[in-house]
N, CA, C and O atoms as a GROMACS GRO file, in nm:
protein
  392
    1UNK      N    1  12.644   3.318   2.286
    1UNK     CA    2  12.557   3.434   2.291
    1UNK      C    3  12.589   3.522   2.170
    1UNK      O    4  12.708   3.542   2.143
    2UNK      N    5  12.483   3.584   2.086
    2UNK     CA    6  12.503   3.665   1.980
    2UNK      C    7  12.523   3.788   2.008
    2UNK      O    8  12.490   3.816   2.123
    3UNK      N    9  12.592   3.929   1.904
    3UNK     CA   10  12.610   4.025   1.963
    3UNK      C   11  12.442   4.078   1.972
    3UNK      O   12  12.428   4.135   2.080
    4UNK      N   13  12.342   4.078   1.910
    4UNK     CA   14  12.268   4.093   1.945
    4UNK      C   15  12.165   4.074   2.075
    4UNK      O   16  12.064   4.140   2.102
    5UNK      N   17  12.221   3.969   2.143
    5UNK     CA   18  12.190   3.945   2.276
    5UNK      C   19  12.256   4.016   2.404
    5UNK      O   20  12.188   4.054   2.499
    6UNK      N   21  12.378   4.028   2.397
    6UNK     CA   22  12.464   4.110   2.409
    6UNK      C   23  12.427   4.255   2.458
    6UNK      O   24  12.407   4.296   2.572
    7UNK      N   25  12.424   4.327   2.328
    7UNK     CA   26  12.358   4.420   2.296
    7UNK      C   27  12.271   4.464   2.394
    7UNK      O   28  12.301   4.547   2.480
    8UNK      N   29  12.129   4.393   2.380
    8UNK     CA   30  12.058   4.394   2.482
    8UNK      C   31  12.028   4.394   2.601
    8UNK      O   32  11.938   4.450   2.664
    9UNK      N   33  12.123   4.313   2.632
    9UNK     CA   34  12.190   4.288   2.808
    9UNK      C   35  12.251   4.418   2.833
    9UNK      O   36  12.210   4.491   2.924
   10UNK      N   37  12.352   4.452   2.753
   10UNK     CA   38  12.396   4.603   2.792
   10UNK      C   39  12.302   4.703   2.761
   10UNK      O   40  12.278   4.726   2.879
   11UNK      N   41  12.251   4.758   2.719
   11UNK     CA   42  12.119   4.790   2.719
   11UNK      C   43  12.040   4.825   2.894
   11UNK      O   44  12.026   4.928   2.960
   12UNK      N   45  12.014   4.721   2.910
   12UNK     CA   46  11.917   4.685   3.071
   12UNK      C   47  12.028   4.709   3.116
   12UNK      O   48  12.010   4.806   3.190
   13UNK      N   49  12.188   4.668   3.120
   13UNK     CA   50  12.283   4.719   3.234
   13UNK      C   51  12.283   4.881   3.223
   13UNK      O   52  12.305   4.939   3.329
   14UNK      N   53  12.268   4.942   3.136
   14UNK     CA   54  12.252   5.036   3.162
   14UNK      C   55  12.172   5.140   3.211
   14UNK      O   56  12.206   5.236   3.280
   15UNK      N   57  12.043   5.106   3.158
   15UNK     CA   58  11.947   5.131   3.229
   15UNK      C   59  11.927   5.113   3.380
   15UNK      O   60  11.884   5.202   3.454
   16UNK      N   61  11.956   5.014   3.410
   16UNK     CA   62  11.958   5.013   3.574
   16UNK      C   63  12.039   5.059   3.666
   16UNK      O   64  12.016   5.076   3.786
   17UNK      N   65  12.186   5.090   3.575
   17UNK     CA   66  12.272   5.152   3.640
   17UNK      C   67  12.189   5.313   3.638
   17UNK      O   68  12.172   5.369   3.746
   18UNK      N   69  12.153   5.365   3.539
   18UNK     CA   70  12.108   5.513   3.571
   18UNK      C   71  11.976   5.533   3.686
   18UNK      O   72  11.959   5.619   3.772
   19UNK      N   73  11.892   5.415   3.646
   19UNK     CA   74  11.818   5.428   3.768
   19UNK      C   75  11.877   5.431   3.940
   19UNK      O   76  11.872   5.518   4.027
   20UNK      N   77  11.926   5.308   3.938
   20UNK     CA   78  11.995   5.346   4.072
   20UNK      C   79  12.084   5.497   4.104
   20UNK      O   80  12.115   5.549   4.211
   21UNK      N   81  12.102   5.526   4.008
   21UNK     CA   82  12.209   5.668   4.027
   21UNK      C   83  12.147   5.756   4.072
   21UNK      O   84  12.194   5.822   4.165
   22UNK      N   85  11.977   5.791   4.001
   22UNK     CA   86  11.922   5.853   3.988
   22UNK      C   87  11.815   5.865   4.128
   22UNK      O   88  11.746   5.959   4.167
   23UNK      N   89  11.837   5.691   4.195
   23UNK     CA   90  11.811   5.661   4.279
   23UNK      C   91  11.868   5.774   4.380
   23UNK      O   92  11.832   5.888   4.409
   24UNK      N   93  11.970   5.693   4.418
   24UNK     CA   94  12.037   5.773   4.503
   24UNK      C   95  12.086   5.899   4.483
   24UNK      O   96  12.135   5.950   4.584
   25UNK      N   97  12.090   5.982   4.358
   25UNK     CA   98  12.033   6.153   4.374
   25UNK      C   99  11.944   6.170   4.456
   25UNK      O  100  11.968   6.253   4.545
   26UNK      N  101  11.823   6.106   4.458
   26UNK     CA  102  11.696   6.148   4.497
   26UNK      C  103  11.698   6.127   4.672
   26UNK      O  104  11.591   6.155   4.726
   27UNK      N  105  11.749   6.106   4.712
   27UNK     CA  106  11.788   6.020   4.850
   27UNK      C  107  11.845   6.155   4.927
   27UNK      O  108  11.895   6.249   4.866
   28UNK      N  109  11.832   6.151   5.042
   28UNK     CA  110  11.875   6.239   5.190
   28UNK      C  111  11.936   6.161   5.319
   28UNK      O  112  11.887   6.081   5.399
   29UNK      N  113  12.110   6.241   5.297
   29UNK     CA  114  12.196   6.190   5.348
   29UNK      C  115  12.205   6.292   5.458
   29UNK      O  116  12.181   6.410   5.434
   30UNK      N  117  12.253   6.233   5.634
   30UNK     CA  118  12.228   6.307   5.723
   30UNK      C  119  12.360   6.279   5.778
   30UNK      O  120  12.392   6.160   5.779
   31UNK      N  121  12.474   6.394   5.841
   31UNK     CA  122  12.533   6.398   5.900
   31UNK      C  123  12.534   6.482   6.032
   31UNK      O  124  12.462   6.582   6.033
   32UNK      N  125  12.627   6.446   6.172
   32UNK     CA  126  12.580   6.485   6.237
   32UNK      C  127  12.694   6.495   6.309
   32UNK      O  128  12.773   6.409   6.272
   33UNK      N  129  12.734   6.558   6.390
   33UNK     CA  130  12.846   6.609   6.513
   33UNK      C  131  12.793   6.610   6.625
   33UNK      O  132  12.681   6.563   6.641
   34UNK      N  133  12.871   6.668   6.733
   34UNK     CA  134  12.768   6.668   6.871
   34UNK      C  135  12.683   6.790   6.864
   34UNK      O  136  12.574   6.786   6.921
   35UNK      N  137  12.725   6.914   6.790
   35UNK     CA  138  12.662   7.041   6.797
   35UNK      C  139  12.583   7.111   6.642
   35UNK      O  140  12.526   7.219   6.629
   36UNK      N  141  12.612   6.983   6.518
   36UNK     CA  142  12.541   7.034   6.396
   36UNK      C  143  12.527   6.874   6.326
   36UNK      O  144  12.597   6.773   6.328
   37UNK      N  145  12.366   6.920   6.249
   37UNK     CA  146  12.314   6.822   6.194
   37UNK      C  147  12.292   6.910   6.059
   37UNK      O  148  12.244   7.023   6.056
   38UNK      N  149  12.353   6.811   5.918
   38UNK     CA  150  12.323   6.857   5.823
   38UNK      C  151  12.303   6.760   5.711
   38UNK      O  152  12.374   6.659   5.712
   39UNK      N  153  12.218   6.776   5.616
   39UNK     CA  154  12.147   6.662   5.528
   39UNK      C  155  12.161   6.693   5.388
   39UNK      O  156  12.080   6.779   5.352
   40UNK      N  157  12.224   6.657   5.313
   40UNK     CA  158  12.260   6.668   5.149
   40UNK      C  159  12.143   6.574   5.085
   40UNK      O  160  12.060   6.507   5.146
   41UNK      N  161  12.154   6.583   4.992
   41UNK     CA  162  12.122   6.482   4.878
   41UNK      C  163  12.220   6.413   4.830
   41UNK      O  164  12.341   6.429   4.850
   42UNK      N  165  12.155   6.321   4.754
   42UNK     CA  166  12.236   6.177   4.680
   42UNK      C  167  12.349   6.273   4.592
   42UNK      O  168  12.462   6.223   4.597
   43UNK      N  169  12.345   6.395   4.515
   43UNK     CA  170  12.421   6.461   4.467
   43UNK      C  171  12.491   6.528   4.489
   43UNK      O  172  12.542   6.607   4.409
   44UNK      N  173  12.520   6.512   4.636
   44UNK     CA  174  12.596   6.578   4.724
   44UNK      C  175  12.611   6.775   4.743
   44UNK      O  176  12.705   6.853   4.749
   45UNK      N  177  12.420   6.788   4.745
   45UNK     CA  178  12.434   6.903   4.747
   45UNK      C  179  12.361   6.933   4.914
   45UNK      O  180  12.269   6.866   4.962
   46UNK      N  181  12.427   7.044   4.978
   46UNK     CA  182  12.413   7.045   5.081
   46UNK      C  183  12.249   7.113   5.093
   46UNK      O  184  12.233   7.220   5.034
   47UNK      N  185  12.134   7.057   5.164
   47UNK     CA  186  12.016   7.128   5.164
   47UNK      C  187  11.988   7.177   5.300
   47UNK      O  188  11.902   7.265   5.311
   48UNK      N  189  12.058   7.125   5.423
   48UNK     CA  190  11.971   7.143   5.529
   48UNK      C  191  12.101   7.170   5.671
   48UNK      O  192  12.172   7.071   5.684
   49UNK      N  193  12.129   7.269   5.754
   49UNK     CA  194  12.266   7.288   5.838
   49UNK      C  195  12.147   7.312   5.973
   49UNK      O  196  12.049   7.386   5.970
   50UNK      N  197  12.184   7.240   6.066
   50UNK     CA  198  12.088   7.253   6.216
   50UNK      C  199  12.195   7.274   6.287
   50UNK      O  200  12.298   7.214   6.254
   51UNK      N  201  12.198   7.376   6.417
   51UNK     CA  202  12.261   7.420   6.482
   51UNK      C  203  12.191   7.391   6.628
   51UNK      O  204  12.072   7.418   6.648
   52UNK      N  205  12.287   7.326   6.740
   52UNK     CA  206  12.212   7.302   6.867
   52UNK      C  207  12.261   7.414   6.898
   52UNK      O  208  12.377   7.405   6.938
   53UNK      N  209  12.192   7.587   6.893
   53UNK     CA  210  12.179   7.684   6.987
   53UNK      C  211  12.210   7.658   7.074
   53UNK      O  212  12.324   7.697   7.099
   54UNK      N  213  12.142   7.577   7.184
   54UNK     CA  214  12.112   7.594   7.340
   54UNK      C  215  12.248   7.551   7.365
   54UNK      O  216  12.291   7.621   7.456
   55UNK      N  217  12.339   7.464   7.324
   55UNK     CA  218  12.438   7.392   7.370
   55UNK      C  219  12.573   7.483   7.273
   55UNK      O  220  12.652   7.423   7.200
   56UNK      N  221  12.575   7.616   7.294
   56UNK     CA  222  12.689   7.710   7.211
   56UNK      C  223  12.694   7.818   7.275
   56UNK      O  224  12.599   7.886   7.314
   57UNK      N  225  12.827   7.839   7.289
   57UNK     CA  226  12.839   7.946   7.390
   57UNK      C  227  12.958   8.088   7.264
   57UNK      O  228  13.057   8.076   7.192
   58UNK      N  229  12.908   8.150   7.284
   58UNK     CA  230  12.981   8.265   7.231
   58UNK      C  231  13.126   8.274   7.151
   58UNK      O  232  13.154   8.318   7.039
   59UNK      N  233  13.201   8.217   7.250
   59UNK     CA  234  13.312   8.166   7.225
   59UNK      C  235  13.318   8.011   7.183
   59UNK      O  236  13.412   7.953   7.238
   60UNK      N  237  13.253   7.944   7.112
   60UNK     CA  238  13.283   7.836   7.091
   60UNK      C  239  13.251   7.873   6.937
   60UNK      O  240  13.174   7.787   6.893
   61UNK      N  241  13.275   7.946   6.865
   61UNK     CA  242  13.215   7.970   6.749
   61UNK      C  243  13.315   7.850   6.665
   61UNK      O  244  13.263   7.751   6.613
   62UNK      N  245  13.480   7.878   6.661
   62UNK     CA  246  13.580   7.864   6.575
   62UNK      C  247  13.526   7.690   6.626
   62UNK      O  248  13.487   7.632   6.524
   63UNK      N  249  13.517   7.617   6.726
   63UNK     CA  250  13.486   7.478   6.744
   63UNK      C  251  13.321   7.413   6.642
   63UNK      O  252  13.303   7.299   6.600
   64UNK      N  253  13.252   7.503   6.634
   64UNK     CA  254  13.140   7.519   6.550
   64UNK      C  255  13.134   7.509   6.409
   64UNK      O  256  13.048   7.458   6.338
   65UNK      N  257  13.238   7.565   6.381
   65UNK     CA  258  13.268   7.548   6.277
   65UNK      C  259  13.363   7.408   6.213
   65UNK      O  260  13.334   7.373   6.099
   66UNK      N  261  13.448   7.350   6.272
   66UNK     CA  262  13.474   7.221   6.266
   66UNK      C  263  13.358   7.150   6.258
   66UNK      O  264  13.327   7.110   6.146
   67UNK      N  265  13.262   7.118   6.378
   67UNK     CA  266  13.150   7.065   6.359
   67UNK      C  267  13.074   7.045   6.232
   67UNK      O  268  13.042   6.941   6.175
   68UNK      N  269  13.050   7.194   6.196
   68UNK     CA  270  12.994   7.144   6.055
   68UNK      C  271  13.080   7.091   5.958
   68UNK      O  272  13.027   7.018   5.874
   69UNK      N  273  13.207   7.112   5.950
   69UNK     CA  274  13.256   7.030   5.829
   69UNK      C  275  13.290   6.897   5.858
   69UNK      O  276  13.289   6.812   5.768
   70UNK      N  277  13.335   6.858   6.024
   70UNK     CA  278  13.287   6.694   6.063
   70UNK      C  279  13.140   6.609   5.984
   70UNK      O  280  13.131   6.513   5.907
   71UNK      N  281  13.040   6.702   6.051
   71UNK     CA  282  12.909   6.649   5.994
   71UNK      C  283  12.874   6.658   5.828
   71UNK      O  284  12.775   6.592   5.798
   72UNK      N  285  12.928   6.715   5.739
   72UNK     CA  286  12.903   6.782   5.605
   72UNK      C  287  12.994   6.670   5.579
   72UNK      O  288  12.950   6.614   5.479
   73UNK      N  289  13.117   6.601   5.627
   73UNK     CA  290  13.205   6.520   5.559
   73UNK      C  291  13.155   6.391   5.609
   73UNK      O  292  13.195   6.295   5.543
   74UNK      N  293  13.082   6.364   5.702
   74UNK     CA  294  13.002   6.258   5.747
   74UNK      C  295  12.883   6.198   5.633
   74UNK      O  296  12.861   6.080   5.606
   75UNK      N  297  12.818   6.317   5.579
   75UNK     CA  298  12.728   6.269   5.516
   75UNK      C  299  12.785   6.280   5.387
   75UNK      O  300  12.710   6.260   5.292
   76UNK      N  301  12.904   6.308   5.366
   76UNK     CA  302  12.935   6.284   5.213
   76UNK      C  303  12.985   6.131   5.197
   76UNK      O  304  12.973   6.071   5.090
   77UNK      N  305  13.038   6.077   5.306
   77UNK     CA  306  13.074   5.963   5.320
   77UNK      C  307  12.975   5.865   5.290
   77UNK      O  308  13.005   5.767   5.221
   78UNK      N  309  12.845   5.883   5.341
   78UNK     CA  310  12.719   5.776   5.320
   78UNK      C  311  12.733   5.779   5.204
   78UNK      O  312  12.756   5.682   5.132
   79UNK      N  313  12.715   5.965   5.150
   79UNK     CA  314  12.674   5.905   5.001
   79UNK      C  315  12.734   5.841   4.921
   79UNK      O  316  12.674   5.791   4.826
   80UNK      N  317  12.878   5.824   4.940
   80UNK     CA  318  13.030   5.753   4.867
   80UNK      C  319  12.957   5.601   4.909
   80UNK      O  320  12.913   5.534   4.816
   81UNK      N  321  12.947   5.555   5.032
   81UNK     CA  322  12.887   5.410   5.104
   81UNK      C  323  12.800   5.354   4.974
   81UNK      O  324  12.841   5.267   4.898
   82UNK      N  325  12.668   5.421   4.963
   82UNK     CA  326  12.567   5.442   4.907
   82UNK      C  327  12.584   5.370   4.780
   82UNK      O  328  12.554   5.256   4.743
   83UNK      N  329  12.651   5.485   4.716
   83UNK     CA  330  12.655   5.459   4.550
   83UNK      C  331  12.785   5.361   4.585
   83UNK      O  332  12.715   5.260   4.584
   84UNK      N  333  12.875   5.326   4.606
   84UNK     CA  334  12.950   5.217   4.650
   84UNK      C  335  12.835   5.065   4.619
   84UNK      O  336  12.848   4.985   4.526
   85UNK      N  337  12.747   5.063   4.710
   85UNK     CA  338  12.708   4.936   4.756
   85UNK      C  339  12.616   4.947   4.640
   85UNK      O  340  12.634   4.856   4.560
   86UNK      N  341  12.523   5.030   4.606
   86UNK     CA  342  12.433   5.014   4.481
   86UNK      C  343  12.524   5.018   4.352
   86UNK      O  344  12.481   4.946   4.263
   87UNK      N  345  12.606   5.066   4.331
   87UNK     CA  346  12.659   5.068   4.168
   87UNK      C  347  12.797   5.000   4.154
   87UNK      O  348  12.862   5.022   4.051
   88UNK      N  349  12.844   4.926   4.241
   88UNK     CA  350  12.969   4.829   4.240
   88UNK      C  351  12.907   4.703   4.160
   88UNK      O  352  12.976   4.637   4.082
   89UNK      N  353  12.806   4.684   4.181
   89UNK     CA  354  12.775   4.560   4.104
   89UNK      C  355  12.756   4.568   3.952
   89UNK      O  356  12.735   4.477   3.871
   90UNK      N  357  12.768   4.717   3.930
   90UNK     CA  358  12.799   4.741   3.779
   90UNK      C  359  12.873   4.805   3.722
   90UNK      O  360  12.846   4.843   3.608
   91UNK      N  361  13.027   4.847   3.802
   91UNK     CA  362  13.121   4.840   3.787
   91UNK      C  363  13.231   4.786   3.824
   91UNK      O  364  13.342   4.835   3.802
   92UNK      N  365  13.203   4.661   3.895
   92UNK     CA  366  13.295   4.562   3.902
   92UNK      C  367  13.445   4.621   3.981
   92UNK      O  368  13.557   4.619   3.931
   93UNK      N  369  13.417   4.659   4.083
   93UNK     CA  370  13.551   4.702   4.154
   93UNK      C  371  13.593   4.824   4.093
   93UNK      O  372  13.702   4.859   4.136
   94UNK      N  373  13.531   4.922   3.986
   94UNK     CA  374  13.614   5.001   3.987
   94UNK      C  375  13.586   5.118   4.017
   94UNK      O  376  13.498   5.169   3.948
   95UNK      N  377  13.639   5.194   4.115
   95UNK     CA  378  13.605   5.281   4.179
   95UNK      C  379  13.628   5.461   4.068
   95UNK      O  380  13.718   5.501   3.994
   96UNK      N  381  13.495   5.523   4.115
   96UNK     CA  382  13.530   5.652   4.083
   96UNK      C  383  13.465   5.701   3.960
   96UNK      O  384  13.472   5.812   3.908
   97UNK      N  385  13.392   5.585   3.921
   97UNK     CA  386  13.319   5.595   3.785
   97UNK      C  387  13.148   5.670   3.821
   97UNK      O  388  13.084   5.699   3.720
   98UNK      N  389  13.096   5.693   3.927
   98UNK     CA  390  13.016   5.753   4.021
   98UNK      C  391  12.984   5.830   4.077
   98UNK      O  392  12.891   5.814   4.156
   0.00000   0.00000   0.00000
């Protein structure tokens, strides 16, 4: 193979690596606890915090608050899954480049 072929191939690897990235920016990741549902994006920015009212009692605030960072660390996890399973195949095991 010439470097010019080469070349080219890396080229399209790259390109597809940004698409998929760009992919999964665009994407809505949902985490969830028993008492909060909250949904980021592929960029791990938080857009959306749901609170089951009916099922919270006054005093359960400080437990409420765990909840959301259970669920907020839930859906950061997909997105790690995510770009894991889409962009490992173009970095070859190495983690963190993502």
């Amino acid at each position: 193979m010439n470097i010019q072929a080469m070349m080219k191939q890396a080229q399209k690897m790259q390109k597809d690596m940004m698409n998929a990235k760009e992919e999964i920016d665009n994407m809505t990741f949902e985490g969830k606890s028993s008492l909060v549902t909250v949904e980021m994006k592929g960029t791990k920015e938080l857009t959306k915090v749901k609170i089951d009212a009916e099922a919270i009692e006054s005093d359960e605030i400080e437990m409420l608050e765990d909840m959301i960072v259970v669920a907020v660390n839930e859906a950061s996890k997909k997105i790690d899954q995510t770009t894991e399973d889409k962009m490992g195949k173009y970095t070859k095991g190495m983690p963190g480049l993502f």
